[in-house]
N, C-alpha and C positions, 0 to 999 in steps of 0.2 A: 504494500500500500504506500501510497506518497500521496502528503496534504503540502498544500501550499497554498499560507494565508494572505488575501487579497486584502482586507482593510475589514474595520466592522466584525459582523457576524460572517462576515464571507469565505468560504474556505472549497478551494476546488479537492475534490477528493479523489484519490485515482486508483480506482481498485478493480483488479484481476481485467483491464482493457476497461471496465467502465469509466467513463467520465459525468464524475456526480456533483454537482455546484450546492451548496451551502446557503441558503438565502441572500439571492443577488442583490449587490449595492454596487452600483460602479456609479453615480453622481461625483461631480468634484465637489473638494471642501468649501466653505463659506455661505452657504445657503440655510437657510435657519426654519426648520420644520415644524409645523402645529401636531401634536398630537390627540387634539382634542380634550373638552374639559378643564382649560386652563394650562396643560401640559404643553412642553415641546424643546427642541434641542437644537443646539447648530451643529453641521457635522466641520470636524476642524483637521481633520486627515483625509488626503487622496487617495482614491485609491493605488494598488501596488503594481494594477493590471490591468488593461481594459477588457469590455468585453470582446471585444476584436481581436484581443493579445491572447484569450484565453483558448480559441479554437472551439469546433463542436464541442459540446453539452450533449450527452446522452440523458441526464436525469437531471433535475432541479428541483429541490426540498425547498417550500416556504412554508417556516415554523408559523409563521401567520404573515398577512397583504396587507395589514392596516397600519401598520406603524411602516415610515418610510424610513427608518433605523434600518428594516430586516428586508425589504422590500421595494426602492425609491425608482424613481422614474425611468432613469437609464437600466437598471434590471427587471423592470416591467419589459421595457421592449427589447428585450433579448429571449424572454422568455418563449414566445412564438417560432422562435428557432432550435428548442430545446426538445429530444425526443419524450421526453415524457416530464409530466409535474405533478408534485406532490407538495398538498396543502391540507388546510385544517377543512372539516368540511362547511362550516358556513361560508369560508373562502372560496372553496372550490365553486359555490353556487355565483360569489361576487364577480367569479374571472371565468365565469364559461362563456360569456359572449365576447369576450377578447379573445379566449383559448381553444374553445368549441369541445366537448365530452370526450373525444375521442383521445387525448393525448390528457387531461385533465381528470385529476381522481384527488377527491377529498378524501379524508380520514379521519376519525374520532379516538382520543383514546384506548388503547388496545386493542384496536381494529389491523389487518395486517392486507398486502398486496402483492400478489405475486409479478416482478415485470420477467417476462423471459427474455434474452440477449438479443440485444434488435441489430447487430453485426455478427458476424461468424467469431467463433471462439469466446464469445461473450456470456458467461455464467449466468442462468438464472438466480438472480435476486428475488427476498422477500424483506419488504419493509414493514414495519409494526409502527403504527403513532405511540409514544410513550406520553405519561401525563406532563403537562406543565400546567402552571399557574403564576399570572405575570404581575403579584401583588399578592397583597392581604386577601382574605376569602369575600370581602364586600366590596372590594372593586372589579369584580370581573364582569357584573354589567356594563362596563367603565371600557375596561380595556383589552374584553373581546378574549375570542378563544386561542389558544395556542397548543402545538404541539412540538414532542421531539421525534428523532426516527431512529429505532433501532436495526440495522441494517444486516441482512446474513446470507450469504449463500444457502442456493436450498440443500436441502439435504443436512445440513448443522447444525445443532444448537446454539454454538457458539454464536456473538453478536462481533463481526467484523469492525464495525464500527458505530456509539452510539452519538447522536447529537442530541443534548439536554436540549434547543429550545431554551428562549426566553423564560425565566421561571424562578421564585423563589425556595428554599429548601423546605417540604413540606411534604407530609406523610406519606402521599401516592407517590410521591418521587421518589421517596426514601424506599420504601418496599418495590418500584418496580425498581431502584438500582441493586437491590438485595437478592431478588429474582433471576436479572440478569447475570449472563457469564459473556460479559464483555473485553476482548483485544484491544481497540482504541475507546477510547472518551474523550470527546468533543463539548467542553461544558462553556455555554456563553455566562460571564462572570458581569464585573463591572459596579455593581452595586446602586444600578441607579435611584434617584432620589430627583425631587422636583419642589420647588418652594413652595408651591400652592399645597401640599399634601405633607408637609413639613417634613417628619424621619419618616414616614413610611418608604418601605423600598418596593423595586420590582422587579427586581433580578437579585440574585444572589451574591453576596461579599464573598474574597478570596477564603475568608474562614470556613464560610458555609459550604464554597465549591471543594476546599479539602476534607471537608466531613463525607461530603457526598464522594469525594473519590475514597475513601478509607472505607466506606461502606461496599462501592462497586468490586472495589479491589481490580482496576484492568490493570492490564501490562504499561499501557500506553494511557498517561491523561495529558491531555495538551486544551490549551485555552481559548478563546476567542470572545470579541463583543467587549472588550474591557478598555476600549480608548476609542481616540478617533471623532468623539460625541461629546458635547459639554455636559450631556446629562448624567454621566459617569463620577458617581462620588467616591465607589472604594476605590477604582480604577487598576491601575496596573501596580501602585505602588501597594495599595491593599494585597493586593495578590500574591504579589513576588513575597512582604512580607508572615503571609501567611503560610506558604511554602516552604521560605525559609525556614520560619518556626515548628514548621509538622516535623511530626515521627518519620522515620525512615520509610517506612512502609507507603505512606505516600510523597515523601521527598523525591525518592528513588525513581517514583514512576511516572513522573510532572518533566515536561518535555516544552521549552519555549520554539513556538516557528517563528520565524522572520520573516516580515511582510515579503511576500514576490518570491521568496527562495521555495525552491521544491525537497522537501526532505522524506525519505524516506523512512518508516516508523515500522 
């Protein structure tokens, strides 16, 4: 497998000839986005790539369409060139007249999809939505549904690769990361926070994202979604610091990419 992180939440993932994208962002920095309800962020990092620089897309994961954080307008329209997407399913319903059903498949929590290899020598994958929750349990009429995707060759149990999705540390996360037997972990960090809603957060701090990999225990935890965005309060210095401080057991398996650089995991 080889990730190579774009900016953001975005992470091209390339596994066994698939090419699987991470919730597309490629807008440039300095544009300052509503999130609705008083919320919203300016994005203050470029991307590492364009969409152009990145080649076909076989698969594209949007953990959710409504925040332009995970999904902004230059990653909209690349989407349409993308052999298959995978989104939350009230998402799914918002982008079928831009994406049309046939290439376009929502998901709900624990829900799973089988894609079979749309090139020669290309492994049948199956994805699973894993829970997320992007806030306290009384804002999610607020700010909508969100998923992650646990990702596996068929035939295995094992999870090649999981992506946490947008999401605070919280019970269904916690037991589906206990459940699973995951190789990579892909957790968007960050800590976001917003002045109108004062401490509450809606992502998870570096602390909470090494609790969650101490519980997962993969081989592989690497980061994303932790800069880039003003709305980011634990941010990258949270993280590293938290890292720093953990036990070996997940010191050992915390792996930083570099924007644009392709490494293999």
């Amino acid at each position: 497998m080889k990730l190579t992180r774009i900016g953001g939440p975005t992470v091209l993932v390339e596994l066994d000839g698939w090419r699987i994208l991470v919730d597309p962002t490629f807008d440039p920095a300095g544009r300052h986005y509503e999130f609705g309800w008083g919320t919203g962020s300016t994005k203050t990092l470029d991307p590492a790539l364009t969409a152009a620089e990145l080649g076909p897309i076989d698969l594209a994961l949007v953990s959710h369409d409504h925040h332009a954080d995970n999904l902004d307008d230059a990653g909209r329209a690349m989407l349409p060139s993308a052999g298959a997407v995978l989104t939350t399913a009230s998402g799914a319903g918002r982008m079928a007249e831009d994406l049309g059903a046939g290439r376009l498949h929502g998901l709900r929590a624990g829900e799973s999809i089988t894609l079979p290899g749309t090139r020669p020598g290309l492994p049948t994958l199956v994805v699973t939505a894993t829970p997320c929750r992007h806030g306290p349990p009384f804002t999610r009429p607020i700010v909508g549904d969100v998923v992650g995707f646990a990702v596996r060759r068929q035939g295995e149990e094992r999870v090649a690769i999981w992506i946490t999705g947008d999401t605070v540390l919280f019970g269904a996360l916690r037991r589906a990361a206990a459940e699973l037997d995951v190789d990579v972990m892909l957790a968007n960090v960050g800590g976001v926070r917003f002045g109108i809603s004062g401490p509450v957060r809606f992502t998870m701090t570096g602390r909470e994202a090494v609790e969650l990999v101490g519980i997962a225990a993969p081989r592989i935890a690497t980061f994303a979604h932790y800069d880039g965005w003003s709305h980011f309060v634990d941010g990258e210095r949270g993280l590293r610091d938290a890292i720093d401080g953990s036990e070996a057991s997940v010191h050992d398996r915390a792996l930083w990419l570099v924007d644009g650089i392709a490494v293999e995991v």
